[in-house]
FIKOLZA-1660 file (N, C-alpha, C; in steps of 0.1 Angstrom, whole numbers, plus 5000, padded with zeros to 4 digits):
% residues 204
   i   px   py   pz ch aa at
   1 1309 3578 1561  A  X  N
   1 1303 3588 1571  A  X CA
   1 1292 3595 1564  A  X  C
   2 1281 3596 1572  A  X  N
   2 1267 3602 1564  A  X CA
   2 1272 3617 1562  A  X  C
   3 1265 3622 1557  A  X  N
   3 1270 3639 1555  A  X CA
   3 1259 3647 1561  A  X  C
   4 1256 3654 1564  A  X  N
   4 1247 3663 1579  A  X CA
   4 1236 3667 1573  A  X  C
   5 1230 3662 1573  A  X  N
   5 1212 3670 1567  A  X CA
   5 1213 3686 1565  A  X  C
   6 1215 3689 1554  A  X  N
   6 1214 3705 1555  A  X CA
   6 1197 3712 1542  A  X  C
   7 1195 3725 1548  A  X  N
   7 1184 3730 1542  A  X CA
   7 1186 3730 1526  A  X  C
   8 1200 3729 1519  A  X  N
   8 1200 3729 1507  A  X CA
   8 1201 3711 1501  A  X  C
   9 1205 3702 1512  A  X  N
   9 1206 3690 1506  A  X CA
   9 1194 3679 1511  A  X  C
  10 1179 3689 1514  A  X  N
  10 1174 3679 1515  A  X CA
  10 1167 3684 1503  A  X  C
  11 1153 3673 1496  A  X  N
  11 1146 3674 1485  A  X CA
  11 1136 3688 1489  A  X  C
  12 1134 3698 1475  A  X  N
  12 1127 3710 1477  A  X CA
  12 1112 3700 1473  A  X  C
  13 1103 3712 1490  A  X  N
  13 1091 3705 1487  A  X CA
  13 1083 3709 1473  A  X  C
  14 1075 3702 1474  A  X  N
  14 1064 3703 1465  A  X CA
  14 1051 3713 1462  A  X  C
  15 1052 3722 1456  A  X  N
  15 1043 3732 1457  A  X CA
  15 1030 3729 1463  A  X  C
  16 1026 3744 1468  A  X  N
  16 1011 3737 1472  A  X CA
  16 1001 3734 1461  A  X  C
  17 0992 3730 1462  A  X  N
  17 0983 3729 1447  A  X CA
  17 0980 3743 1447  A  X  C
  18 0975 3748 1433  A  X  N
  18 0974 3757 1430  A  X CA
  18 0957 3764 1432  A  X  C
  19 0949 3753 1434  A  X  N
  19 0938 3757 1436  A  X CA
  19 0935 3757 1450  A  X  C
  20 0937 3756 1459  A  X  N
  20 0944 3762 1473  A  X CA
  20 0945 3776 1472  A  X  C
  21 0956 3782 1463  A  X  N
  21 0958 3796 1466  A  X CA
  21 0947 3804 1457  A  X  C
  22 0943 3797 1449  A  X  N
  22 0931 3805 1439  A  X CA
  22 0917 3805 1449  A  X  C
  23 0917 3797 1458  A  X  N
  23 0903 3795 1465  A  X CA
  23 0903 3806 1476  A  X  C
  24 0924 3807 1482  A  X  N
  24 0921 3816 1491  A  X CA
  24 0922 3829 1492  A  X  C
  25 0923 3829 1477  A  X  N
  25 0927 3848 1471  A  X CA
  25 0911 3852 1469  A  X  C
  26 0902 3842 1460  A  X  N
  26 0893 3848 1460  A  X CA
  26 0882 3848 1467  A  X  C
  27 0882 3842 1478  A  X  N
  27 0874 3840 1490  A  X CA
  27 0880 3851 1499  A  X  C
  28 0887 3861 1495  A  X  N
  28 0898 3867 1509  A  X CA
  28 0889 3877 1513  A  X  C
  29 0889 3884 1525  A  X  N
  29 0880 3890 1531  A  X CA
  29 0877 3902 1522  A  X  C
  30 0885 3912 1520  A  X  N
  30 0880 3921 1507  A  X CA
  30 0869 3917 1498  A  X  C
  31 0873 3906 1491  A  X  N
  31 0863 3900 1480  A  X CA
  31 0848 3899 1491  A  X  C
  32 0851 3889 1498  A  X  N
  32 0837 3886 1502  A  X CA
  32 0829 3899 1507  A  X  C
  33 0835 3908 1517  A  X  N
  33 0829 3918 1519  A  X CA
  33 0824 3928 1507  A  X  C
  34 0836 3926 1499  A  X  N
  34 0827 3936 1491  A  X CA
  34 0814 3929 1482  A  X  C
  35 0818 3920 1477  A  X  N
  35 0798 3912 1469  A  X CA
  35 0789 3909 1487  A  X  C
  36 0795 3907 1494  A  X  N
  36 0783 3903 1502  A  X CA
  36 0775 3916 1513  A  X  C
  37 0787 3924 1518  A  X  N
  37 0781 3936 1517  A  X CA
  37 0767 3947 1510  A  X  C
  38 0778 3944 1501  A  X  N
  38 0767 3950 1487  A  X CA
  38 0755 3944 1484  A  X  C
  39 0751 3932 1483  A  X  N
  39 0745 3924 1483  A  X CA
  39 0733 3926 1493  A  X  C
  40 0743 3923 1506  A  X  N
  40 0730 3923 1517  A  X CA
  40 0724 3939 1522  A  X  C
  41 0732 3951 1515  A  X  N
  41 0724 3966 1515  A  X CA
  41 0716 3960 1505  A  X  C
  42 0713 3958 1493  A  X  N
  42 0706 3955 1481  A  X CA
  42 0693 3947 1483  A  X  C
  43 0693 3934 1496  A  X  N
  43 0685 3928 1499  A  X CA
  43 0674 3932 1511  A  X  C
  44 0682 3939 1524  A  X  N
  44 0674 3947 1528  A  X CA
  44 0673 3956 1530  A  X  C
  45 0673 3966 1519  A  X  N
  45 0668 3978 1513  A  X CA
  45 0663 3984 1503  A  X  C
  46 0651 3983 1500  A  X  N
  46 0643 3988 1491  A  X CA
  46 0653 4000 1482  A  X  C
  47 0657 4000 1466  A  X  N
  47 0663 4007 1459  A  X CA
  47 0677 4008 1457  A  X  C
  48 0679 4012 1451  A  X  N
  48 0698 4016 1442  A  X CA
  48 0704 4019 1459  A  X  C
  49 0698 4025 1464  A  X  N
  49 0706 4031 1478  A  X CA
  49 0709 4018 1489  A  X  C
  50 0699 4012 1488  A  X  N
  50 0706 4002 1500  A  X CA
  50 0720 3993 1492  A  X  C
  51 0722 3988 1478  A  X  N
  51 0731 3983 1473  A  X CA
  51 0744 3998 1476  A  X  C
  52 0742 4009 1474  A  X  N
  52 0751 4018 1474  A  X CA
  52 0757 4017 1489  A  X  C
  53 0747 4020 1499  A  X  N
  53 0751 4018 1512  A  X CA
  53 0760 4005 1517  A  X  C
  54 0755 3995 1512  A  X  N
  54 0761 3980 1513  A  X CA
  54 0781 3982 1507  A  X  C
  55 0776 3988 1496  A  X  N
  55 0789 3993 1489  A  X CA
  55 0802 3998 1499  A  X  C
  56 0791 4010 1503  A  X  N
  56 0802 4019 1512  A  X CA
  56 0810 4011 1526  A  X  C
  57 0799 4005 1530  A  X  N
  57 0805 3996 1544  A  X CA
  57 0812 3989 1535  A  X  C
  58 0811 3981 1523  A  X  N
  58 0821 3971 1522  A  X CA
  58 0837 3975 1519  A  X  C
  59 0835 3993 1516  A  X  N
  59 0849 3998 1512  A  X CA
  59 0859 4000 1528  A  X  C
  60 0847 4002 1535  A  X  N
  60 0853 4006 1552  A  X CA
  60 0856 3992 1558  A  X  C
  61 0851 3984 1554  A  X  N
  61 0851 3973 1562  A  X CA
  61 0862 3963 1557  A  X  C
  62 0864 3965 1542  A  X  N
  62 0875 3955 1534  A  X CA
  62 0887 3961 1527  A  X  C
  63 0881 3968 1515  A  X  N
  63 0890 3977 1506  A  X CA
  63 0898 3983 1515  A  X  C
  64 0896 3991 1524  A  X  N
  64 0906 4003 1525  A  X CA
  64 0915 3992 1538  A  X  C
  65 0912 3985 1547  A  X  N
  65 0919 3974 1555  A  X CA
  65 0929 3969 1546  A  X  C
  66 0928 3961 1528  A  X  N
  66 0934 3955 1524  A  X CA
  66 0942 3968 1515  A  X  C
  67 0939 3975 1515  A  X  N
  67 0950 3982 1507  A  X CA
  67 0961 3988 1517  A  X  C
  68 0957 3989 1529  A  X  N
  68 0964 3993 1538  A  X CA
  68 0975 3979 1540  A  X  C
  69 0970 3969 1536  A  X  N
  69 0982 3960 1538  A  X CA
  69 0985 3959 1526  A  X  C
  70 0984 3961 1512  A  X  N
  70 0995 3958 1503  A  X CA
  70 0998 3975 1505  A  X  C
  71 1000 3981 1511  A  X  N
  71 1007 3994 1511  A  X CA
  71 1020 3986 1522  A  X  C
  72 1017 3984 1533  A  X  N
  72 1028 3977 1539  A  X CA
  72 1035 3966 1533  A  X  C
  73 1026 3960 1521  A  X  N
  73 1037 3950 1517  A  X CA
  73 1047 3955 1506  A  X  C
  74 1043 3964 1498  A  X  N
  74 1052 3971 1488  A  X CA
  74 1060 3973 1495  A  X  C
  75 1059 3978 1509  A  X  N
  75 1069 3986 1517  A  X CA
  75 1082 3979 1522  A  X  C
  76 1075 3960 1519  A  X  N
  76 1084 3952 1525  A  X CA
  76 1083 3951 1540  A  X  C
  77 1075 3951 1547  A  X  N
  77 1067 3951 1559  A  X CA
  77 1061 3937 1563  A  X  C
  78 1058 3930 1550  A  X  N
  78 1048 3917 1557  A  X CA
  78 1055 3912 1539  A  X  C
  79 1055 3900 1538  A  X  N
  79 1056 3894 1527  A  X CA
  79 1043 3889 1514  A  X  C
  80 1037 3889 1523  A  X  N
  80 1018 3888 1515  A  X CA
  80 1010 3893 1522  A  X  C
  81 0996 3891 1519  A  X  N
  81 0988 3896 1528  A  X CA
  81 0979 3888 1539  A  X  C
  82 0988 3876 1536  A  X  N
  82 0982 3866 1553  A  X CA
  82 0990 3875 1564  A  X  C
  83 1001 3879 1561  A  X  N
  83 1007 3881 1573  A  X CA
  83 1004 3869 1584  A  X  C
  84 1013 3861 1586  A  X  N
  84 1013 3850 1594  A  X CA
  84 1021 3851 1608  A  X  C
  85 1026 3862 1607  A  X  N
  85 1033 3864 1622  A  X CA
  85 1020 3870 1629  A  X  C
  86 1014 3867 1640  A  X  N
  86 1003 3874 1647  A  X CA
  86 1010 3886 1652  A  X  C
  87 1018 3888 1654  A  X  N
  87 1027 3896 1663  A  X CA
  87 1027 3908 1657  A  X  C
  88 1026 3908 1643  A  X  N
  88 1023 3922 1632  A  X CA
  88 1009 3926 1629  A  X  C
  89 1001 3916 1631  A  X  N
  89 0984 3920 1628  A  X CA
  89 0979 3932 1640  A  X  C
  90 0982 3930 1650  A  X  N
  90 0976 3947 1658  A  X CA
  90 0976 3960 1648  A  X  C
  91 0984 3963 1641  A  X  N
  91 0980 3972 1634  A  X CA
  91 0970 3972 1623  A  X  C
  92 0973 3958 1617  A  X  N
  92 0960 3962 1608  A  X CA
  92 0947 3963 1613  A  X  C
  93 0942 3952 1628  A  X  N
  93 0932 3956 1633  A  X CA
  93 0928 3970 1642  A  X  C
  94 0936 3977 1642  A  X  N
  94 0931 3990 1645  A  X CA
  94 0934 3998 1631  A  X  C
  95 0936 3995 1622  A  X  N
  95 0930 4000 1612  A  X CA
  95 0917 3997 1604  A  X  C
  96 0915 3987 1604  A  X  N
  96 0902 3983 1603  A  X CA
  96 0890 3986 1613  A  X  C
  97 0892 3987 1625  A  X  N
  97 0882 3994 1637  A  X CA
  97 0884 4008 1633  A  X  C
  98 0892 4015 1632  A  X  N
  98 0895 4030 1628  A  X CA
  98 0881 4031 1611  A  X  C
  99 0887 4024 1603  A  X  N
  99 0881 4023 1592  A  X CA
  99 0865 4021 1593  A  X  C
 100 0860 4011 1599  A  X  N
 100 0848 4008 1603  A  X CA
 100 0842 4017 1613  A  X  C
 101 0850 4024 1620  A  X  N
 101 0841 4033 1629  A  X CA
 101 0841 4045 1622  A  X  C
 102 0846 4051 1612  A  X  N
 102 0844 4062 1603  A  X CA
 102 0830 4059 1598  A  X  C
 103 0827 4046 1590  A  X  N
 103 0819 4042 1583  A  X CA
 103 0805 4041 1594  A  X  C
 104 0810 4040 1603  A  X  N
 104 0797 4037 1611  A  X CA
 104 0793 4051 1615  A  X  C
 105 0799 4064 1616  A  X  N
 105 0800 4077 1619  A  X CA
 105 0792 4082 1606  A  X  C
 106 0798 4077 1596  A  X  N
 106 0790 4084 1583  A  X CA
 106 0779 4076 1580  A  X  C
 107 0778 4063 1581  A  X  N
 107 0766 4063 1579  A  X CA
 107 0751 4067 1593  A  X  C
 108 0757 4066 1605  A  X  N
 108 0748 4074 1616  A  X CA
 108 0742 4092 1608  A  X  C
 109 0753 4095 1604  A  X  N
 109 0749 4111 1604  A  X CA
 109 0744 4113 1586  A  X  C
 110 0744 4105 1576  A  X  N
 110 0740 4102 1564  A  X CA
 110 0725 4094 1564  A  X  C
 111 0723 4089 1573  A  X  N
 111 0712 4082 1573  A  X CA
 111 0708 4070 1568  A  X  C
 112 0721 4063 1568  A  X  N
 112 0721 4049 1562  A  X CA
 112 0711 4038 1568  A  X  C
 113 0709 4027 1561  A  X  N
 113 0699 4017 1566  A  X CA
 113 0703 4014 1577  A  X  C
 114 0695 4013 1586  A  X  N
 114 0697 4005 1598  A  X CA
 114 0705 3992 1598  A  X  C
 115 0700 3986 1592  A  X  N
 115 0706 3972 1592  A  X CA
 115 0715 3971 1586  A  X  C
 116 0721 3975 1578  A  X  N
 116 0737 3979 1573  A  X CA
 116 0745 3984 1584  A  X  C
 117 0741 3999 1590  A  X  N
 117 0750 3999 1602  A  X CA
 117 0753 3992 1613  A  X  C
 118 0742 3985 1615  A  X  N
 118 0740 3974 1624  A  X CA
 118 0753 3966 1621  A  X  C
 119 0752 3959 1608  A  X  N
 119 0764 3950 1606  A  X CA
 119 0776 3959 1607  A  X  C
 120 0776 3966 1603  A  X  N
 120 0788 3976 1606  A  X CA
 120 0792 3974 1621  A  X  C
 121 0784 3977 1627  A  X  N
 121 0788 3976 1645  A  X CA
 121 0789 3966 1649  A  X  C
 122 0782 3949 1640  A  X  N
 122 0790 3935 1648  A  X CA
 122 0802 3937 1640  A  X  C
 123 0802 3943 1626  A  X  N
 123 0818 3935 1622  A  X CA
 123 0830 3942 1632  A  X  C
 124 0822 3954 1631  A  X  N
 124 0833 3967 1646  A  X CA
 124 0839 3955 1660  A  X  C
 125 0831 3947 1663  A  X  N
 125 0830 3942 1677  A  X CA
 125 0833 3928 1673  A  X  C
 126 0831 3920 1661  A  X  N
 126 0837 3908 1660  A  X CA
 126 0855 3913 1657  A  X  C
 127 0860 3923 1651  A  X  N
 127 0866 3926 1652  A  X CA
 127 0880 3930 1664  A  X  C
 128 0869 3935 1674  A  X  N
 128 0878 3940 1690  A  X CA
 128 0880 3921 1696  A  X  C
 129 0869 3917 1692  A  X  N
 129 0874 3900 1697  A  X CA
 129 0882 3901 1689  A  X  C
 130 0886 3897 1678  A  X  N
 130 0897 3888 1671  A  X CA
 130 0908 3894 1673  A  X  C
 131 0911 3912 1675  A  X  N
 131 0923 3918 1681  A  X CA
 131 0927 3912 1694  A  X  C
 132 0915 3912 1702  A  X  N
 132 0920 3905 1718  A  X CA
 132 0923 3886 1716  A  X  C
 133 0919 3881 1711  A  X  N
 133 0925 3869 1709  A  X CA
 133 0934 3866 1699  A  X  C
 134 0936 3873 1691  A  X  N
 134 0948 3872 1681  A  X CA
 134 0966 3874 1696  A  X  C
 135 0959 3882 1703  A  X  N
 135 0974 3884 1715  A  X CA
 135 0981 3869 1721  A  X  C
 136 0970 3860 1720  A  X  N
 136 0976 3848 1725  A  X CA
 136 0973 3838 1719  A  X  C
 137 0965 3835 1705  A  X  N
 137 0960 3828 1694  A  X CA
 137 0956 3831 1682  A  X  C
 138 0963 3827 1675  A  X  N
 138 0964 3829 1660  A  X CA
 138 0946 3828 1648  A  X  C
 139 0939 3830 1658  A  X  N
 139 0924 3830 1651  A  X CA
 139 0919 3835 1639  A  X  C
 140 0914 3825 1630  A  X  N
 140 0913 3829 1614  A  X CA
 140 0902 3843 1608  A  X  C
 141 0910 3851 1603  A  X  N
 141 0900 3862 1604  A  X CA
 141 0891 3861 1590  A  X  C
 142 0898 3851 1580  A  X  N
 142 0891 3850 1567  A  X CA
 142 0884 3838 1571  A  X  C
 143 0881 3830 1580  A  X  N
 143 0871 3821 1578  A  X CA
 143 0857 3833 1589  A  X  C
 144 0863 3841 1596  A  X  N
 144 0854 3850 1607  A  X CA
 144 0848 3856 1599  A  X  C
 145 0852 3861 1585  A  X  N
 145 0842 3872 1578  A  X CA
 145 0835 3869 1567  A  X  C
 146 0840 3854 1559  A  X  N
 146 0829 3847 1551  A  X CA
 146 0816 3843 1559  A  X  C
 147 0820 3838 1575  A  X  N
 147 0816 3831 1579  A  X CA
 147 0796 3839 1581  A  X  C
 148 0806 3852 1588  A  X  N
 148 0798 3858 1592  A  X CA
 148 0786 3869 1579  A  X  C
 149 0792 3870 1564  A  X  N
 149 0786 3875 1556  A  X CA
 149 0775 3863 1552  A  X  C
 150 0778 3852 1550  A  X  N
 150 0769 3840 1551  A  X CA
 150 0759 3846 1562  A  X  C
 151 0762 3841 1575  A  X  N
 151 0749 3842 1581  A  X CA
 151 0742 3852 1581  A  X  C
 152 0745 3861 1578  A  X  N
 152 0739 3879 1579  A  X CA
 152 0730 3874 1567  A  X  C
 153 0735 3869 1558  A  X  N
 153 0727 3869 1538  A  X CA
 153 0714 3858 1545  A  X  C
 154 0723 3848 1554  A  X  N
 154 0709 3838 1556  A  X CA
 154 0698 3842 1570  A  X  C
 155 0700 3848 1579  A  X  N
 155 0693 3848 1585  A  X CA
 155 0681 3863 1588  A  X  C
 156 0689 3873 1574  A  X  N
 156 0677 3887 1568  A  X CA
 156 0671 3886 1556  A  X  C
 157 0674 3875 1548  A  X  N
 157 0668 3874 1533  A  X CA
 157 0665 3862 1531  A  X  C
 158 0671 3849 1538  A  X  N
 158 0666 3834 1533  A  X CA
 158 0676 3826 1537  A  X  C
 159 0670 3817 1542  A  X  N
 159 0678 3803 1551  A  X CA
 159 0686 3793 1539  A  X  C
 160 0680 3796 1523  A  X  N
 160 0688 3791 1516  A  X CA
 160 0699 3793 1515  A  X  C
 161 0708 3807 1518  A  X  N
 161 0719 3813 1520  A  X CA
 161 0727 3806 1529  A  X  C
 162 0721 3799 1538  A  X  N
 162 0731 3790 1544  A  X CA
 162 0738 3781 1533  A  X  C
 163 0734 3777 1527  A  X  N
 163 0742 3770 1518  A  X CA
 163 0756 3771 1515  A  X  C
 164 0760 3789 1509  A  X  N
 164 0767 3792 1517  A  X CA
 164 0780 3792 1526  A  X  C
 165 0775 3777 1535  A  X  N
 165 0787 3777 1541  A  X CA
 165 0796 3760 1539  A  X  C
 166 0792 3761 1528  A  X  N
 166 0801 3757 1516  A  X CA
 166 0812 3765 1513  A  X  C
 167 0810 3779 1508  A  X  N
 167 0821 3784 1510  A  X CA
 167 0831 3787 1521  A  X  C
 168 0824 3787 1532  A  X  N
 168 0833 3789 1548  A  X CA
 168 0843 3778 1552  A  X  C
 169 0834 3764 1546  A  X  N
 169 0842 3753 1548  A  X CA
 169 0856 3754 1537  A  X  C
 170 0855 3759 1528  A  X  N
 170 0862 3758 1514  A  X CA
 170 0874 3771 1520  A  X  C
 171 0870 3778 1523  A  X  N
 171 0880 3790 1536  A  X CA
 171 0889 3783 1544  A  X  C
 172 0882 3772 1552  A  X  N
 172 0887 3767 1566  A  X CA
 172 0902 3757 1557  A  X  C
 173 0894 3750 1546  A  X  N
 173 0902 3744 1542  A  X CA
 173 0919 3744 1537  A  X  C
 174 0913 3759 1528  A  X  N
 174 0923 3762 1522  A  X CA
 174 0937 3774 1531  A  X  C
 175 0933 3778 1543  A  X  N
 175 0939 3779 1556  A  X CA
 175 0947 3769 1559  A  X  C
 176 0940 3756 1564  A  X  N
 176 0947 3746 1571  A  X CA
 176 0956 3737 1562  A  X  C
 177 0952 3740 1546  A  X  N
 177 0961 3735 1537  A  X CA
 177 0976 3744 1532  A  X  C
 178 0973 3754 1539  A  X  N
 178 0985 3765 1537  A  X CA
 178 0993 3763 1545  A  X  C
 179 0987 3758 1559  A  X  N
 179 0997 3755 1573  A  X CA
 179 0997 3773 1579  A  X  C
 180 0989 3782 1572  A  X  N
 180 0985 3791 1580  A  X CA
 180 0979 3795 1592  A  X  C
 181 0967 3784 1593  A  X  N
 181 0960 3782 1609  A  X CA
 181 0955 3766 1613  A  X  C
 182 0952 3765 1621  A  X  N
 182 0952 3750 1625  A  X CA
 182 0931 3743 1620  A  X  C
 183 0931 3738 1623  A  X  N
 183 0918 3733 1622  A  X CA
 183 0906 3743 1630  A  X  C
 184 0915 3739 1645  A  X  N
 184 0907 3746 1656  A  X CA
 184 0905 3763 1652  A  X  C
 185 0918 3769 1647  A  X  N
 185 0916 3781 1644  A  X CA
 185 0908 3788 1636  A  X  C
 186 0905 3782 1625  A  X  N
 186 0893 3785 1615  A  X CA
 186 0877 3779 1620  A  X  C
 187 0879 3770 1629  A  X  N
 187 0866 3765 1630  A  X CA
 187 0859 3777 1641  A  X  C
 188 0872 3783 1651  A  X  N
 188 0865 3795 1663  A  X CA
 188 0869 3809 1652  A  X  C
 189 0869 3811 1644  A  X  N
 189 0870 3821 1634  A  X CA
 189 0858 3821 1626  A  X  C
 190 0856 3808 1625  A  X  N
 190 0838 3808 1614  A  X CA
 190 0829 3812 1626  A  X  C
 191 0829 3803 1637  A  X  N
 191 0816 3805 1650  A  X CA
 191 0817 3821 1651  A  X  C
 192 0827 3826 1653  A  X  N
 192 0828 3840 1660  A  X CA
 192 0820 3853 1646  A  X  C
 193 0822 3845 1634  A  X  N
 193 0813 3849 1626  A  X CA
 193 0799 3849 1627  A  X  C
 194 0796 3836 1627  A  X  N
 194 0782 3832 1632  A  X CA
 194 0774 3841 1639  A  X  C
 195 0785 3841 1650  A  X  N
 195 0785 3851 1664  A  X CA
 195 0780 3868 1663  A  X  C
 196 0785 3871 1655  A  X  N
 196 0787 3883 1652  A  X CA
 196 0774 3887 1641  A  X  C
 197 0771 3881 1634  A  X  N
 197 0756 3883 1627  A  X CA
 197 0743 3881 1635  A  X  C
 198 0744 3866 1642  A  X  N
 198 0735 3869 1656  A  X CA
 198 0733 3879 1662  A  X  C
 199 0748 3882 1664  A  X  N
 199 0743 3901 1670  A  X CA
 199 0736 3911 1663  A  X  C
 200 0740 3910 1647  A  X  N
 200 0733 3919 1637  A  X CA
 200 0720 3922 1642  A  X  C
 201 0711 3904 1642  A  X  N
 201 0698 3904 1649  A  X CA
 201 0693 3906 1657  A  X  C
 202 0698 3906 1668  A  X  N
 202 0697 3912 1681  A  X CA
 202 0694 3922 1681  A  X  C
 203 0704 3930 1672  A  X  N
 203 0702 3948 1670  A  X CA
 203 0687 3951 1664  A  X  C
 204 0689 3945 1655  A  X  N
 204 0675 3946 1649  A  X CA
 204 0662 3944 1649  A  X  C
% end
């Protein structure tokens, strides 16, 4: 008689590769916002202050969002910081809109670069999308914010920047290699990036 397939007697899988999780720790939205933030205050704005400015959005916009989730994960709240149940991300996205609209308050009344705040106000609004579609689709928010610091670098400083999205693809990848989001999901997570820097220009 066969013996019943159980979770301890079938073979344990095989890790993921390890360069997978190294591609997608340091591509993670924190990182990218903070060099590409900083970066693109530094490129369009003349002096130490547009890089400083760049800075600040990238603390409101990444840093304080991701420490707010390893505070819930010490807490035992989410197990890493994909957080892969959608069902739990509502709070971090109104922490991050909370966070980014401080930043966009201080820099209105500071007199920050225009075009820094600007990005400030798509990533505010690519943001309210991805909360409203996250309610009934799992939409990638780390290929949405490579995606979209890419286009912002290439379409206010140089179309070489597209390049670029090399790394967005290398995001999408290492998502769909985790079995975190689907193909489709990273690919409307990069566009909505896209999306969202086009608006930068608009504003501008």
């Amino acid at each position: 008689m066969t013996a019943p397939v159980t979770a301890e007697s079938q073979p344990p899988r095989s890790p993921r590769p390890k360069a997978v999780r190294i591609v997608t720790d340091v591509l993670q939205p924190r990182n990218v916002l903070l060099v590409g933030l900083t970066g693109f205050g530094a490129l369009t704005h003349t002096g130490p202050a547009g890089a400083m400015w760049g800075l600040f959005a990238s603390l409101c916009a990444g840093v304080v969002p991701a420490g707010y989730i390893e505070w819930e994960r010490r807490r035992g709240t989410w197990g890493d910081r994909h957080v892969v149940d959608r069902h739990q991300r509502p709070r971090i996205f109104a922490v991050i809109l909370a966070s980014i609209g401080i930043g966009i308050a201080v820099m209105e009344g500071g007199g920050g670069p225009t075009d820094v705040e600007h990005a400030m106000i798509a990533l505010w609004g690519m943001t309210v999308v991805l909360l409203t579609v996250n309610a009934v689709w799992k939409i990638s928010v780390d290929a949405a914010v490579v995606s979209s610091v890419v286009a912002l670098l290439a379409s206010f400083h140089s179309p070489w920047w597209l390049l670029g999205y090399v790394l967005v693809v290398a995001v999408c990848w290492t998502r769909v290699a985790l079995a975190y989001h689907s193909v489709a999901q990273t690919v409307a997570g990069a566009s909505l990036g896209a999306a969202a820097a086009a608006g930068v220009r608009l504003l501008s």
